[in-house]
N, C-alpha and C positions, 0 to 999 in steps of 0.2 A: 504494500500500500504506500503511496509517495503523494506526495504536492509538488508543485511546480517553485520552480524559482527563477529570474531570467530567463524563461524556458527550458531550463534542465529539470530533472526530477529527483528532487530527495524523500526519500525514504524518511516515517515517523521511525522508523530504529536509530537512526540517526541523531534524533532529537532527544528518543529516550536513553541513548549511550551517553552523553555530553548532562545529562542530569545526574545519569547513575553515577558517573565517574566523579561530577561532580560534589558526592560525597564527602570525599576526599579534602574537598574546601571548608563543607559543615563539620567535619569533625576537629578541623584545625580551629574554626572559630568555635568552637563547642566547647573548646579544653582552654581556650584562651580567656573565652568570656565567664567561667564559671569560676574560676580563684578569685576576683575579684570581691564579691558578696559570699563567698566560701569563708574568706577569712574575717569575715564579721559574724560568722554565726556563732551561738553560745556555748554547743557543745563542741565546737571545732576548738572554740579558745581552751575551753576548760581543759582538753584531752593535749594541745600540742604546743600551746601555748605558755609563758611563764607567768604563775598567781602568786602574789604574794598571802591572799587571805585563800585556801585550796578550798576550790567548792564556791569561790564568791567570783561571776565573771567580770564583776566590775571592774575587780584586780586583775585582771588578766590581760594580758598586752604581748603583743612579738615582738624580741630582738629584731634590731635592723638587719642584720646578718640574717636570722633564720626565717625572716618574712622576704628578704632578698632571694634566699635558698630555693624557699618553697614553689615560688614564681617564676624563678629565671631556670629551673633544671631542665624545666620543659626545653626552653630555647635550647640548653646544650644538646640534647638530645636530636632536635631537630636541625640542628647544622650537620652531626654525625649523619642523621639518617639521608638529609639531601644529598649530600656526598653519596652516599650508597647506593642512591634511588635509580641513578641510570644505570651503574653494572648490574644491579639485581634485573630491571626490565630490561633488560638487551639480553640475559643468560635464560629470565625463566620465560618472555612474556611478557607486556603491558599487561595481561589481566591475572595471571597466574600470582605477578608478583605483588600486585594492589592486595592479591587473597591473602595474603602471605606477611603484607604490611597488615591487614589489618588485624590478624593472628597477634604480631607485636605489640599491636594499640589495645591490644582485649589483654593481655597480660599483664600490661600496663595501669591499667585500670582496675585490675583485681590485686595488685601488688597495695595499691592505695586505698581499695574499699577495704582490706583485711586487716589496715592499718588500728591499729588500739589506742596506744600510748607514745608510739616513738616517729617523734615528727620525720627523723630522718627516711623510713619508711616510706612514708607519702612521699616524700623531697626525689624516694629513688624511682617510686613507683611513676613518678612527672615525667622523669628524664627516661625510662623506659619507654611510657606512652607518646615521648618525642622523638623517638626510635622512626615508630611505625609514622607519626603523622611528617616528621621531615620528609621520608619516602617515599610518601604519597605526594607529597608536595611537589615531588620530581617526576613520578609518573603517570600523575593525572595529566597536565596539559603536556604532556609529550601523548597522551594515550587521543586526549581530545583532539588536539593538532593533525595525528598522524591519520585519524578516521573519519573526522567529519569532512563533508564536502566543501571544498575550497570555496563555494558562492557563501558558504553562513558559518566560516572557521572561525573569522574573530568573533564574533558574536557568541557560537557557541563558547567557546576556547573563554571569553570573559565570563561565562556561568560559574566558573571557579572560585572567582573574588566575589561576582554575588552569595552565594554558598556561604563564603565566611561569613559575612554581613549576618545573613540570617542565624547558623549555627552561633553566632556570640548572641543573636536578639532571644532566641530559642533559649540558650543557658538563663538568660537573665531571669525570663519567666520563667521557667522551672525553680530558679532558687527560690524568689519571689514566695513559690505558691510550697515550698519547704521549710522555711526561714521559721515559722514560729513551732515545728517540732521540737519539743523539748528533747528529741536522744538524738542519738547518730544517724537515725535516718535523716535528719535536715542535712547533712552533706553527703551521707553515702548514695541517697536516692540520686542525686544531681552529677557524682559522678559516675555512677553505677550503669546510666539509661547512655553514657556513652557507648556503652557493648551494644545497646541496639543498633545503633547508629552504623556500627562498624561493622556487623553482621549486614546489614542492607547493600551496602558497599560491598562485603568481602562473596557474598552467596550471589549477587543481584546481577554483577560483571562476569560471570562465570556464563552467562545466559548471551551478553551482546556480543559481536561479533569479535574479532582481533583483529589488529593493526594490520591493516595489506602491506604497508611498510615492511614492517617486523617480519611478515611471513615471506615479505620478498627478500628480506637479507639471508633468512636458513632457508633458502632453493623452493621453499613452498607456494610457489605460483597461481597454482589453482586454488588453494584457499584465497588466497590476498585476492582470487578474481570474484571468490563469492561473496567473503566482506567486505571489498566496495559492491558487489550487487544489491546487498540485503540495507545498507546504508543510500545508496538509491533508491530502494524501492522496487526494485528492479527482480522477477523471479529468477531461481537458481539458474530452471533451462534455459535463461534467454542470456544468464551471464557472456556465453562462451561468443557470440555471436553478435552481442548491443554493440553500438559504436562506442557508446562512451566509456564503460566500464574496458573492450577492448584497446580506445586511445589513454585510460588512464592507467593501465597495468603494463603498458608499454612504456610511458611516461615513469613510472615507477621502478620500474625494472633498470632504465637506463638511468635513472638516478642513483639507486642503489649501487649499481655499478660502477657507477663516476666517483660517488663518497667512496669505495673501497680501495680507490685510487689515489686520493686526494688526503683522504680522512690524518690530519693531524693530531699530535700526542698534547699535553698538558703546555709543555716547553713552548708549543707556539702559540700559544692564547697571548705570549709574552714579547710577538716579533713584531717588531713595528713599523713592517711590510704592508701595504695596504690598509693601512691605519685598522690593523688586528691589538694590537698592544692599548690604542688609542677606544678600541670599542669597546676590549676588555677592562679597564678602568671607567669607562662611562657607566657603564653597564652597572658594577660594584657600587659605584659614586653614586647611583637612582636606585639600587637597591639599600643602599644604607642612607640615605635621605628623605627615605620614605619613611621608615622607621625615625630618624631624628624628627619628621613633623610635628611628632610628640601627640599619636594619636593613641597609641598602648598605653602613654599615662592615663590615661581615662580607663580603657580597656580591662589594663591589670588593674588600677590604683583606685581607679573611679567612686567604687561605693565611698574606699575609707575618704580622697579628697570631697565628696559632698557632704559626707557625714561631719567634716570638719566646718566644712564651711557654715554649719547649722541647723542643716536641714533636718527633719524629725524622721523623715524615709528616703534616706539615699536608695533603697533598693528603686523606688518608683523615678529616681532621674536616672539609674542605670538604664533601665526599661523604655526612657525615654530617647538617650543618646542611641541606643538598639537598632529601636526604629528609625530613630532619624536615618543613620547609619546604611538600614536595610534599603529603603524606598529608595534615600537618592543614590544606592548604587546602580538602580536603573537609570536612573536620568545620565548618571556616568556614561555609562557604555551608549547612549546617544550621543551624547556630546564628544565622544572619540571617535564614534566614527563620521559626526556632520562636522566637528570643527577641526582635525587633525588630533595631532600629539603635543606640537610645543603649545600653541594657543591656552590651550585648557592647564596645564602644566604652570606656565608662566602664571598666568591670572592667578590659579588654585593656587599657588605657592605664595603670592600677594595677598590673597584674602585670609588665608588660614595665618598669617601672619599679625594680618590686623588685628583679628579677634582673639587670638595669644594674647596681643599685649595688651588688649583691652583687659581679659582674664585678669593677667600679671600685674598687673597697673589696680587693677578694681580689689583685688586682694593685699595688694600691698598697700596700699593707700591708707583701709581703715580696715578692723575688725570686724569677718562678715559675719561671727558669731554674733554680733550685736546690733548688727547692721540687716537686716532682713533683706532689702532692697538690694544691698550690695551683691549679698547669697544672691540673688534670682535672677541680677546683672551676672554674676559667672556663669551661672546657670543657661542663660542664654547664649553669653559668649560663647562656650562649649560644644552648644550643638548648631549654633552656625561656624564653627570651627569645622567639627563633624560632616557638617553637612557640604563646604566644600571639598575635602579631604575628599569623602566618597565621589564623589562629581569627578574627580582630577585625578588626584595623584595614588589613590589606593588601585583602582583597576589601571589606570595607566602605564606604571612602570611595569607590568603584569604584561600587558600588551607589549610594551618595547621591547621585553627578554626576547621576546618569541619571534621580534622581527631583525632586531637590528646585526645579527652576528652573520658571519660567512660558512658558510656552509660546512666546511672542512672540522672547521672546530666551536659550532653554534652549541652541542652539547655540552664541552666541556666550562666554555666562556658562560654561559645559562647558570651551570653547576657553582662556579666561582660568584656569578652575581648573589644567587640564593645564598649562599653560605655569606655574603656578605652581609644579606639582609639577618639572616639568624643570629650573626656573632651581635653585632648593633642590641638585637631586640634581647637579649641574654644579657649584656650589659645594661640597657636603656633599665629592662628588671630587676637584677639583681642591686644598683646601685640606685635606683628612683630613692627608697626609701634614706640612703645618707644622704643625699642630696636635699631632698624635701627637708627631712627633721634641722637644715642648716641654711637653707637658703627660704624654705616656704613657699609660696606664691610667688616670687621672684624665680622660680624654675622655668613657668611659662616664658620669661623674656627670652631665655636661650632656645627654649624651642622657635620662638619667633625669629631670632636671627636666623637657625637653622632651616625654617621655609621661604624666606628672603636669597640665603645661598641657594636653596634647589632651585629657584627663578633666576637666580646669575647662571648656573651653570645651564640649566634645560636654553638661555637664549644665547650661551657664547659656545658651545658644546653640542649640543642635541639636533641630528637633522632630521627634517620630518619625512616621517617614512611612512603616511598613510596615502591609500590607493594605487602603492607599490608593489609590486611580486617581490619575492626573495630575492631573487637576481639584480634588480631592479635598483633596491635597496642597497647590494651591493655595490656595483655601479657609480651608486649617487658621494657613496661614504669616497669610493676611490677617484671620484672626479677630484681634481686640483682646482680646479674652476669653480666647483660649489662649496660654497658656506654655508655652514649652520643655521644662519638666518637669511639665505638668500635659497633654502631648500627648499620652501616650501613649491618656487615657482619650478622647482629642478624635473625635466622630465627625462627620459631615456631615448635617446636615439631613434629618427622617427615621427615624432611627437614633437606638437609643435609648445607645448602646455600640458603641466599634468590635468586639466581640465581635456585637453582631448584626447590623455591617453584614459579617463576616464570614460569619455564617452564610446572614445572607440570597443573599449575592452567590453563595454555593455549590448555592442552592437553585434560583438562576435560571439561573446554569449549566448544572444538571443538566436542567433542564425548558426549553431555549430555545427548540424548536422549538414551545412552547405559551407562551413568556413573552411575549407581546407587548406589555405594561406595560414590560417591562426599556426595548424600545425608545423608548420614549414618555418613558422617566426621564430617558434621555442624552438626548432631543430638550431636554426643560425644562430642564436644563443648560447646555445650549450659551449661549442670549442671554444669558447672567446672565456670559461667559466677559469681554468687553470691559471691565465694571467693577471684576473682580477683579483686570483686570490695567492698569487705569488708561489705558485706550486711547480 
């Protein structure tokens, strides 16, 4: 069964693969969003926390250190696991090996629900469960990318960072509706119902198709020809014989073939041959600026900073920032693909900055304990902070991993950025709380410098690579001719405008079963691919 799309046809397996996988997102924002209002709860403090009256939670409070611990193991775990995530899906499988992470994230999770008394426990049972979700981190949008159909990849391919969005809004309510149990179940339930989560994902991919990619690098041709059929829409018998599923497994095949040729080691993500060394550090530099935005202080920290500010239920502005959070990651992924990548980048990086030092500024000023108005001025500031963040920069640098790299070494360069963002967000955790108990409210002003620098660097650094093919994108990075900010007008050879290499690419879309120039474009392409990339 399929819909049409510029006149090609995609398959709903298609749509329901790029949900299922995106699991993978909900359970990363699941485990993120639920420490937050986890460490406010009463028997959580009583049991892990240090009282000085045992048995009275009023006296009950976390070392900096072991509320640093509790919150950032996760991260370590997840920088390990991203690192792993592509060897394990290239040895077992994109979907084998999701089964397999989430086996990890489910032991991980009973490590800490069996937890009693000894915080370290929990601290290990984090860093285990950030095993399995780094991993998935790595093999979900490599799974989405490689099977959904190139007319709705980005689109699906962003269902990832929606996912988070949601799984932190999902945590929130659930603590929410836990929080006045008097025993352990007010946190065991909350991280307990993670196993469901993970079971859906680990049972539910075993059922979609696999990567045509992947089956065409282990010689297995006639699968990769039936999972792009079943992601078309397209039935099994007519696989062998369709035009398209026939030009894209040919297309496929000689891809595959050319990365076996080309495919570079670690060493050269570091060469600064076609500005590869130059992408490798961009790349790093927007995955760890995303995280400096200083949107995990809220995240991780959220309940305890509204609870300070005065508020009588930080759980209900957790639930708000959620939402916020959730919705306008839709409106994000419109605004990336109508307004490009620097445009929205730059602004988001400007506004989320404003409302920082609005924050920083409204808190420092006066006492928002005392100050009602003040509390509900941060309060604000917050989730319009939030709310461009998701608009910009949370789905966007998401989107750049997956375009800006060269072919040869887009894996490994991808691998380095993630682990960039992980190391940052394990930090950003672990230290919030010395930070906070010394600086306070004045924390916000650094993060606002730090979204002022992602808007230097996205307009002296970043070319825009939307309405590009890979190739393309390539190309643009190796012109000497093009800048950063004169990319957006940059087109490829041909093309007089990336406006008419848009329109043309819509026209040969629409007519493929008669464009047989299109194919003959991407043949001229190809050998020109080794000097672009210095091979």
């Amino acid at each position: 069964m399929a819909f049409y799309f510029h006149g090609l046809p995609i398959g709903w397996v298609a749509i329901m693969l790029a949900l299922l996988a995106s699991m993978g997102g909900f359970i990363f924002g699941y485990d993120t969003g639920q420490i937050s209002d986890i460490l406010l709860m009463d028997d959580f403090l009583l049991r892990f926390a240090t009282c000085s009256t045992p048995g009275d939670v009023s006296t009950c409070s976390f070392s900096t250190v072991r509320e640093g611990l509790i919150v950032s193991l996760l991260s370590i775990g997840t920088l390990v696991g991203a690192l792993l995530g592509a060897p394990i899906a290239d040895f077992l499988g994109r979907r084998y090996a999701m089964s397999v992470e989430c086996v990890v994230f489910t032991i991980g999770v009973i490590i800490q629900i069996t937890s009693n008394y000894v915080w370290q426990q929990f601290a290990v049972g984090r860093l285990v469960s950030g095993l399995g979700v780094g991993a998935l981190s790595a093999a979900v949008p490599m799974y989405q990318a490689e099977t959904a159909p190139s007319q709705i990849r980005g689109t699906l391919t962003a269902t990832y960072q929606l996912f988070i969005t949601f799984g932190i809004l999902v945590a929130y309510c659930i603590s929410i509706g836990t929080r006045d149990m008097s025993n352990s179940a007010s946190w065991r339930i909350v991280v307990g119902i993670g196993i469901l989560w993970a079971l859906i994902l680990g049972i539910g991919i075993l059922f979609m198709p696999e990567s045509p990619r992947w089956l065409a690098a282990h010689d297995r041709m006639e699968d990769a020809q039936f999972s792009l059929a079943r992601s078309r829409g397209i039935p099994k018998e007519e696989a062998k014989s369709h035009y398209i599923i026939t030009r894209e497994v040919e297309e496929i095949k000689s891809s595959v073939e050319y990365e076996k040729q080309i495919r570079g080691g670690w060493i050269d993500c570091f060469r600064p041959q076609n500005k590869t060394l130059y992408r490798t550090l961009l790349g790093m530099s927007l995955q760890s600026l995303q995280q400096l935005t200083g949107a995990n202080y809220f995240f991780y920290y959220g309940a305890t900073v509204f609870k300070a500010v005065g508020l009588s239920d930080s759980f209900v502005t957790q639930i708000i920032l959620g939402t916020v959070n959730f919705v306008c990651t839709f409106g994000g992924m419109y605004v990336l693909e109508r307004f490009g990548r620097r445009r929205p980048l730059i602004i988001g990086g400007i506004w989320q900055s404003a409302w920082l030092f609005v924050f920083a500024a409204a808190g420092t000023a006066v006492d928002p304990t005392t100050h009602p108005g003040v509390g509900k001025l941060m309060i604000v500031s917050a989730c319009m902070f939030i709310w461009g963040y998701a608009m910009t920069w949370a789905p966007g640098v998401w989107i750049l991993i997956g375009e800006t790299f060269p072919t040869r070494t887009r894996a490994k360069q991808g691998s380095l950025s993630t682990a960039a963002n992980w190391i940052w967000n394990f930090l950003l955790a672990f230290f919030t709380p010395f930070i906070s108990s010394a600086i306070s409210y004045r924390y916000g002003f650094v993060f606002a410098a730090c979204n002022l620098l992602g808007a230097v660097v996205v307009y002296f650094f970043l070319y825009e690579s939307s309405n590009l093919s890979l190739e393309s994108v390539n190309m643009m990075y190796t012109d000497p001719n093009c800048k950063p900010w004169t990319s957006r007008e940059w087109a490829p050879p041909g093309y007089s405008s990336r406006q008419d290499l848009i329109d043309q690419t819509r026209a040969a879309e629409a007519h493929k079963p008669l464009a047989s120039n299109t194919l003959e474009e991407g043949k001229t392409e190809e050998p020109s691919e080794p000097s672009v990339n210095g091979s």
